[in-house]
C-alpha positions, 0 to 999 in steps of 0.5 A: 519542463519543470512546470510540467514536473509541478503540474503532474505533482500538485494538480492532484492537491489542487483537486483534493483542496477544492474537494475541501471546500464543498467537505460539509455538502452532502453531495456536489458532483462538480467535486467528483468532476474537478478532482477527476479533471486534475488527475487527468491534467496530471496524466497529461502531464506526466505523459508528456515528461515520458516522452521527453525523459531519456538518457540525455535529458533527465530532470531535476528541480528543487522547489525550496530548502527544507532542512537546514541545520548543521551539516544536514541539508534537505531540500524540497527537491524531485527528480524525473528519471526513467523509474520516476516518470513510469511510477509517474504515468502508472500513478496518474492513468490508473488514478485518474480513471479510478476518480472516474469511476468512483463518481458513479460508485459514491454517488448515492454516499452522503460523505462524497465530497470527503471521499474524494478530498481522501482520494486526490491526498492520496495520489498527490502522497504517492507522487511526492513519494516517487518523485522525491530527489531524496530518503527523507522526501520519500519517507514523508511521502511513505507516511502520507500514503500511510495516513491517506490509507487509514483515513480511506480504509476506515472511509466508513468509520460508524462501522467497527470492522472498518476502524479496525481494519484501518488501525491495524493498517496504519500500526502494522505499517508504523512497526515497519516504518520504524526499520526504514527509518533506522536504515534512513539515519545510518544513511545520513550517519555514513554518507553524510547526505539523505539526496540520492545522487550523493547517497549512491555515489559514496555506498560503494565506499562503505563497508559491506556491514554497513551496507548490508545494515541499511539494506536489511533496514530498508527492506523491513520498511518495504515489507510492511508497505508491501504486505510481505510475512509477517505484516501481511494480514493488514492487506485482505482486512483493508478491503473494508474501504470502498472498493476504488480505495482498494483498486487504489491501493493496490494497483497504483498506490500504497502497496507498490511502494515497497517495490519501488523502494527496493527498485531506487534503492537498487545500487544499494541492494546490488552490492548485497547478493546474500539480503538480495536472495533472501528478498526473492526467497521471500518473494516466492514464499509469500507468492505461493502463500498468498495463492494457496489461501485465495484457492478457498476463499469466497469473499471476493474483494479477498481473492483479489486482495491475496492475488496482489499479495501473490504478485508483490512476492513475484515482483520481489523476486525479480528485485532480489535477484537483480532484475529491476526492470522486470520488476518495474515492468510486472508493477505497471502491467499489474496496475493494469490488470489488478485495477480492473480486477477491483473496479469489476469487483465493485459493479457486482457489489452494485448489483448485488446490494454490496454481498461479497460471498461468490457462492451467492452468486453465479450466472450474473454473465447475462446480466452484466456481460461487460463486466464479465468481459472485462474481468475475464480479460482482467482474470486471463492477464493475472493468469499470465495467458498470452497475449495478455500483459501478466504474460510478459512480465510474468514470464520474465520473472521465471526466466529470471529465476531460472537464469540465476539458477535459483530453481527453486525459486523458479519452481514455486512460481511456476506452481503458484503461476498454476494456483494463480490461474485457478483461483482467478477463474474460480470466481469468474465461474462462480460469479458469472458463470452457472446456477443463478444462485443470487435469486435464492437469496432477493439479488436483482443484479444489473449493469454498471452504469456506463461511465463506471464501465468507460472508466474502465476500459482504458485500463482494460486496454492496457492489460490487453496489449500493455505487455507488447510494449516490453522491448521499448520500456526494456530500452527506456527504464535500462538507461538507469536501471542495470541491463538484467537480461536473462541467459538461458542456455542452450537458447531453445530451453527459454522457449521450453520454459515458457511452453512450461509456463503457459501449460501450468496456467491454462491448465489451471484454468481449464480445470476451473472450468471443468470443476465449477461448471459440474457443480463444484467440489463437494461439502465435505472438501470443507471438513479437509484439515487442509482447506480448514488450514487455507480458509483459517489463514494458516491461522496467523490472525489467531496467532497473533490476536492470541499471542500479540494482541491480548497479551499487549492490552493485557499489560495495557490494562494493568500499568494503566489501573496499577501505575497510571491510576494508582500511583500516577493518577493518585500523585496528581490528584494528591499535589492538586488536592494539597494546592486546592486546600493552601489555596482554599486555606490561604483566602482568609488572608484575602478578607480585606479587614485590615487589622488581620491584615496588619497583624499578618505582615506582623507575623510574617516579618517575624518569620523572616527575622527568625529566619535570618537569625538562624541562617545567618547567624551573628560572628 
């Protein structure tokens, strides 16, 4: 098994190597094609580690020694468990097919070759990060997906809201990933060992502040990957990528990681109840927060991108509350659902010459009906409708809420399960549905090209029917994680639940359609200090540009003209000056006559003796 293991973790390196080679071509397909191949080849293979993983048969190979000093030894190791081998799968297939369609998304970019170098990097990071037998392991793992990110949201760097984006990403997630390391160190300061296996068998042994320390240190490193309050405005700005980088990360990448930490990190959170309650108050915060803000927004890549914020805080309540396996089931269904959401996303910016304000669109159903097929599937999946797979994961978070008796929490879902439905089928209406307002404004919109939609209709697939598959992984991922069942009595009230659950969503939706096919909600709704609140963003970015940002290139601007330039600077400057002059000074010595230079030695011999006399004088 172990050159399966290597297979599935280097072949998405060897693609994005080979990328590397043909970096300064304008374009050449066979990039696109061979990095593609490699991530299929990875799929395969980690398929094929899924089918042979249980609970007698884990793997765990170690590839060399990496750091080795003192007491501290830290192995290039990986580990492929029940959590690992399904963050492995949903990886790869969600990532090979992204590779797929971005052949023909990129094919007109005159940088396609370094787009996929980026793309394949970026896979290959995330595998080391969940492979990894260890902390530091994941957190060079953590930080390539962090690097691959910056590169790929800033892909297009001639234009400045693009730099930008990808500095805001990338420093946000700095300031997070300064908690996480810190929770790293006092791993290593309390247990001795950064490799799971030891780590997790001495936490029981610490004491509860101690544990309690490293858990909330962890989690401010999974807030920031995440996007959770307050680090969450780095995740709608991103959409500035190409839109595969942001299928990318939002559905198999980057942003799932955070989750993941929470999901393996899991012995250590178990033994913190009241950081494990605040995890899912904040989950169910940001899952209400996040939906209230894609209620109004127009711009489409957003919507999408404020739905996976929503999703992340779902995911999070189901690991704050114990029910690992939930949220490792509602992380895979999303990255099918979400992936497909974003790649559809792309074909109407092909169609539409790369707008994204939905309010120019409407009516493109008849020119893109597959489109409108699969992101209706896609819309009703995110909606959490049976039969769809949001259903059953989705539900699952409830029930788990409910069971816990944390009925608040389980309110908000429900409320944001009602948002959720609503916005997701606001923009299939006004995108596909309606007045043809596209040809207000020139739009001649046309189908994506058929290997864009093949690519995604294995994904649609598995939003389709991937919930069914919840009893298997249930089995499966339990023989590691704990068995969380959530225990509703009297029995008959999960059903009711669920009735409740389906009603709010539906109703959602139906009440989208009825609103966008008779027009709309009308100019002065806009004018609402309320929509104005939602469409601002609660105003956060304005908070923190005003109260964060300026003030921090404010003080910026002053130690650099009054410290670095006046004292510094002019220090520098002054010792250079003072050496340029004694060397300038000092050259006439150099003139080769000898008479100067006898009567240099001469002087200098009479210092020394001057010298001695007076240091050393005679007894």
């Amino acid at each position: 098994m172990e050159k399966y293991i290597y297979i599935t973790l280097f072949a998405p390196l060897v693609g994005s190597l080979f990328a590397a080679l043909f970096g300064e071509k304008e374009k050449k397909l066979i990039t696109g094609i061979f990095a593609s191949f490699m991530l299929l080849v990875s799929a395969f293979s980690a398929i094929y580690l899924l089918m042979n993983v249980d609970a007698e048969h884990t793997y765990h190979v170690r590839l060399m020694d990496w750091i080795s000093a003192g007491g501290l030894n830290v192995p290039f190791g990986f580990v492929v468990d029940q959590v690992s081998v399904i963050m492995m799968v949903t990886v790869t297939f969600v990532s090979a097919m992204i590779h797929i369609y971005s052949i023909g998304y990129m094919d007109h970019d005159k940088s396609f070759n370094r787009f996929f170098v980026y793309l394949s990097l970026f896979v290959f990071s995330m595998l080391i990060l969940v492979m990894s037998d260890n902390f530091l392991g994941l957190f060079i793992g953590w930080e390539g997906v962090g690097l691959c990110s910056w590169l790929l949201i800033g892909f297009w760097y001639h234009k400045d809201s693009a730099s930008w984006a990808a500095n805001e990403a990338f420093i946000m997630n700095r300031v997070a990933d300064l908690g996480m390391l810190i929770g790293i160190f006092l791993i290593y300061w309390n247990t001795g060992s950064l490799e799971y296996s030891v780590v997790f068998a001495k936490v029981s042994s610490l004491s509860l502040p101690t544990v309690t320390l490293i858990g909330i240190f962890l989690f401010i490193g999974a807030m920031g990957k995440s996007a959770q309050f307050p680090f969450h405005t780095w995740l709608a700005d991103a959409m500035e990528g190409p839109t595969p980088v942001s299928a990318l990360i939002h559905a198999a990448t980057m942003v799932t990681a955070g989750v993941f930490l929470v999901i393996r990190a899991n012995q250590v959170f178990s033994m913190i109840p009241d950081v494990g309650l605040f995890i899912a108050s904040l989950g169910a915060f940001v899952a209400v927060f996040a939906a209230s803000m894609a209620l109004v927004h127009n711009d489409l890549k957003k919507i999408i991108a404020y739905s996976t914020l929503s999703q992340l805080g779902y995911m999070f309540v189901a690991g704050g509350l114990g029910a690992y396996w939930i949220a490792l089931f509602h992380l895979m269904t999303h990255a099918f659902f979400k992936s497909v959401l974003f790649l559809g996303a792309g074909n109407v910016m092909h169609a539409m010459d790369d707008e994204l304000n939905i309010k120019k669109m409407g009516g493109l159903g008849d020119k893109m009906k597959w489109t409108m097929i699969i992101m209706t599937i896609a819309s009703l999946a995110l909606a959490g409708i049976y039969p769809f797979a949001g259903f059953f994961s989705k539900d699952k978070i409830l029930e788990a809420a409910f069971s816990e008796h944390a009925y608040i929490l389980w309110a908000m879902l429900w409320i944001g399960a009602g948002m959720t439905a609503f916005y997701s089928f606001r923009l299939v209406m006004l995108v596909f549905f309606g007045e043809e307002k596209y040809k207000r404004y020139g739009f001649h919109p046309h189908e994506a090209s058929a290997l864009m939609l093949w690519a995604m209709a294995p994904l649609a697939l598995f939003a389709t029917f991937g919930g069914f598959s919840e009893h298997k992984f249930f089995h499966f991922v339990t023989e590691f994680l704990p068995k969380f069942e959530p225990e509703i009595e009297p029995h008959f009230m999960s059903y009711v639940l669920i009735v409740i659950t389906l009603g709010i969503a539906i109703s959602g939706i139906l009440y989208a359609v009825y609103k966008y096919s008779t027009g709309g909600f009308s100019k002065e709704v806009e004018e609402y200090p309320v929509y104005k609140l939602l469409a601002n963003q609660y105003y956060i970015p304005d908070f923190y540009d005003k109260c964060i940002v300026k003030p921090y290139m404010a003080i910026s601007a002053f130690l650099w003209q009054k410290i670095d330039v006046a004292i510094v600077d002019m220090t520098v400057d002054a010792i250079a000056r003072v050496l340029y002059k004694s060397g300038d000074k000092a050259r006439a010595m150099q003139s080769g006559n000898l008479s100067n230079m006898l009567r240099l030695m001469v002087f200098g011999l009479l210092v020394l003796l001057l010298l001695a006399v007076i240091f050393y004088p005679a007894k």
